[in-house]
C-alpha positions in Angstrom: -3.1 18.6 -46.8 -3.1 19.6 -43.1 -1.6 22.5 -43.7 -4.4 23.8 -46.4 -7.2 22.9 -43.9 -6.0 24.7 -40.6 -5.0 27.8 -43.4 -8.6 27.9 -44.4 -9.9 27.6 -40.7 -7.6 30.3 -39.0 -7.1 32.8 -42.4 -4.3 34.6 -43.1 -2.6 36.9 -40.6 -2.4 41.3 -41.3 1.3 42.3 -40.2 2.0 46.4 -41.4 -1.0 46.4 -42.8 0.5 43.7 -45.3 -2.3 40.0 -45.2 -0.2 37.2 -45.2 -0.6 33.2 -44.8 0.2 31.7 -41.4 3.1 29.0 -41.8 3.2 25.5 -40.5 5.1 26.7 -37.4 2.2 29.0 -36.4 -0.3 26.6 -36.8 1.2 24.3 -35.1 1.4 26.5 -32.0 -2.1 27.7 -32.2 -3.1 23.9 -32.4 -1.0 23.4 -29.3 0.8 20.6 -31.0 -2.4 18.7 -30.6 -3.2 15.7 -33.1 -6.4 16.9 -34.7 -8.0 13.5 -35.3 -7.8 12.8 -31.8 -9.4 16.1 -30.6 -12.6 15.3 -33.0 -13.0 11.9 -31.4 -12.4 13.1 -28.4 -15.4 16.0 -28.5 -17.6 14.3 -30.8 -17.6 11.5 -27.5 -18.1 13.8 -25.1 -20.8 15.2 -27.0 -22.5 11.5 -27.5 -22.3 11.1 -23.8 -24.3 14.8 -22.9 -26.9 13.4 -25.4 -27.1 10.2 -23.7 -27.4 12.2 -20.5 -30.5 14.1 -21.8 -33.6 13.8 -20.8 -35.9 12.3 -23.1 -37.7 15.6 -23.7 -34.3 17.8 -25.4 -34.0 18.5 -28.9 -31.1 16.7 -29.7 -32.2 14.1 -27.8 -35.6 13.7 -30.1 -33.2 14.0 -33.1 -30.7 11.4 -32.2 -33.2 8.6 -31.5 -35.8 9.8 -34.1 -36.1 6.8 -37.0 -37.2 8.1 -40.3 -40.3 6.0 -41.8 -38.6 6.2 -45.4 -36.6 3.5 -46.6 -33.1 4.7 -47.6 -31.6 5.0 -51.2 -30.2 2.5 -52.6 -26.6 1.9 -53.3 -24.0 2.6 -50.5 -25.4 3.2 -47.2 -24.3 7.4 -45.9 -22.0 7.3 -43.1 -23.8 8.2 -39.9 -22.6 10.3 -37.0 -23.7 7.0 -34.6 -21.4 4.8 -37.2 -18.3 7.3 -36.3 -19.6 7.0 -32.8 -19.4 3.4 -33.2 -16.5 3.3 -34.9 -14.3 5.8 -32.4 -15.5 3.2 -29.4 -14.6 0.3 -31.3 -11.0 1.6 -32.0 -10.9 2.8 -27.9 -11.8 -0.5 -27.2 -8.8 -2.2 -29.5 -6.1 0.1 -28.3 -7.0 -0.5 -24.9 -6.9 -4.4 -25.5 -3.5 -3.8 -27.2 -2.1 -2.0 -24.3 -3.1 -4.5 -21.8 -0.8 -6.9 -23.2 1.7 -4.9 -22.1 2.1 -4.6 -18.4 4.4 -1.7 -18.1 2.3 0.7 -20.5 -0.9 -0.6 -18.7 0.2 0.6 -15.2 1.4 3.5 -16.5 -1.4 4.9 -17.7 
């Protein structure tokens, strides 16, 4: 499945004039041998912080703390970018517990 989406995001690759797909070796190397997941979390925190940063007056700012004055659909609630927010901090928060019960990993890093 990983394969099929980083195929789709970097396209196939023109050798002698001949288009070919990319193989899992050389998408691994333009990923850098990175764990995807991680990277996401990683940005989409980064980018929570510059918005918490902002002054009140930015656009994404005004987005990110505007309430709607509708109610929402009923059935199951849609998954917010604040809930993955949430949700990325609250698993941050668990591995970091985890590790402190053990000492070595803890002072290593």
């Amino acid at each position: 499945m990983r394969g099929k989406i980083l195929r789709g995001i970097f396209g196939p690759t023109k050798e002698n004039q001949i288009w070919r797909i990319k193989n899992n070796e050389e998408l691994d190397k333009l990923i850098k041998h990175e764990n995807i997941v991680n990277s996401i979390k990683a940005q989409r925190l980064s980018w929570f912080g510059h918005i918490q940063r902002m002054p009140e007056t930015g656009a994404a700012k005004k987005i990110f703390i505007w309430n709607p004055l509708t109610m929402r659909p009923r059935g199951r609630p849609k998954h917010r970018w604040e809930d993955n927010i949430v949700q990325d901090l609250g698993q941050m928060i668990k591995n970091r517990i985890t590790c402190v019960q053990d000492r070595a990993k803890w002072k290593v890093g």
